[in-house]
Steps between C-alpha positions, in 0.01 A plus 500: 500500500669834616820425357330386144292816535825703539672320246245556208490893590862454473520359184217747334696811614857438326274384179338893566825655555656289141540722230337279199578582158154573306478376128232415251550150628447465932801429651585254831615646764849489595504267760220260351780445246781434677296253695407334145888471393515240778253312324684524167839474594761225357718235717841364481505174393786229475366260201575105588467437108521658171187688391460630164458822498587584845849366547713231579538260814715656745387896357337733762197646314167770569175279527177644598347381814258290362661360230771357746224410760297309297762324168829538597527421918264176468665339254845585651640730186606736734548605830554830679814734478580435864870419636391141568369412205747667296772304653332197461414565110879574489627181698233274288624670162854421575419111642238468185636639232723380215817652399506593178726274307739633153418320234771361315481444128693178395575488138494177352873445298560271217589224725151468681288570163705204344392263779144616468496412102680178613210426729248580260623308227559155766142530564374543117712209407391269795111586520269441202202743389153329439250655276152332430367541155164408292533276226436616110199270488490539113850394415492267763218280302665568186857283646619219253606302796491485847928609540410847336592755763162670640447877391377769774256719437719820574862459459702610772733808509795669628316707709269245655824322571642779657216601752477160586821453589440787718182367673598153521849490577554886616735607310497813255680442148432684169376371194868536332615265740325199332556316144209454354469583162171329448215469767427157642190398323451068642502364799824390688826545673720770313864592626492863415818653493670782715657806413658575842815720547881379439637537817254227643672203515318219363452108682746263436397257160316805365506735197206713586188599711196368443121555649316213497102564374289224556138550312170334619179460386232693725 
């Protein structure tokens, strides 16, 4: 109890003998402050991950205390700017890490776009596009006989045709690639033709691509 006795005198005498600065505000004393910029001071940290706005994984950064005690040291985000774990962050990083790869751009010449044409127009000529239609109920009572072709509802157009061909067989054409100067207004299977480009060379036996549109009734 001496020594705490001692201690406390101690301590009240060099607070006496502090010159404090006297304002309209109190000021602490000199020494109480220095003892509170332990309490407020920042640590080193090595981050294990990328932290918006605080840096990025491998970056030694200024956390406060509790900030690093309680978020970032629990859930392993970081870890502190010692020797060991700095060599171990750099070890892992090298070990972990991807190299960047260049990216090299590979432009397509005339060769490979030819074959892709070529492949598109194979597939519009060999698959067939099937659209499903409602019948015109009106002119379909008012038929003369029963071989009178069956009228839709709603014709179909070039660009139905077109984003179908898209959907169903995946393939992206334009409306001024197909011949159709009317719509298809009755049911059926219609070869509509193909405006494709010259340099395709067309099948063996034939004089032209064609799309195959088969219509159904819903």
């Amino acid at each position: 109890m001496a020594y705490i006795q001692y201690g406390r005198h101690a301590l009240r005498q060099i607070i006496k003998e502090t010159n404090v600065q006297q304002s309209h505000d109190r000021l602490m004393q000199p020494l109480f402050y220095a003892c509170q910029g332990i309490r407020y001071r920042k640590l080193d940290v090595i981050l294990t991950t990328s932290i918006e706005k605080l840096g990025k994984a491998g970056e030694t950064v200024k956390v406060a205390p509790g900030y690093f005690r309680n978020h970032l040291m629990p859930k392993l985000l970081a870890v502190p700017n010692i020797d060991k774990f700095a060599y171990l962050i750099k070890e892992q990083r090298k070990i972990y890490q991807p190299k960047e790869e260049e990216v090299q751009v590979v432009t397509k010449n005339v060769e490979d776009k030819s074959k892709v044409y070529e492949k598109a127009a194979y597939r519009l000529l060999n698959g067939r596009l099937v659209l499903r239609r409602s019948i015109n109920v009106e002119k379909f009572r008012a038929r003369s006989t029963k071989d009178d072709p069956i009228e839709l509802r709603s014709p179909v157009t070039k660009d139905e045709i077109v984003a179908e061909v898209a959907r169903q067989l995946c393939v992206q054409i334009d409306p001024e690639n197909l011949h159709l100067p009317t719509p298809l207004e009755t049911f059926g299977l219609f070869d509509v033709q193909l405006r494709m480009p010259k340099s395709i060379p067309l099948p063996e036996g034939r004089y032209n691509w064609t799309l195959k549109v088969k219509i159904r009734g819903k």
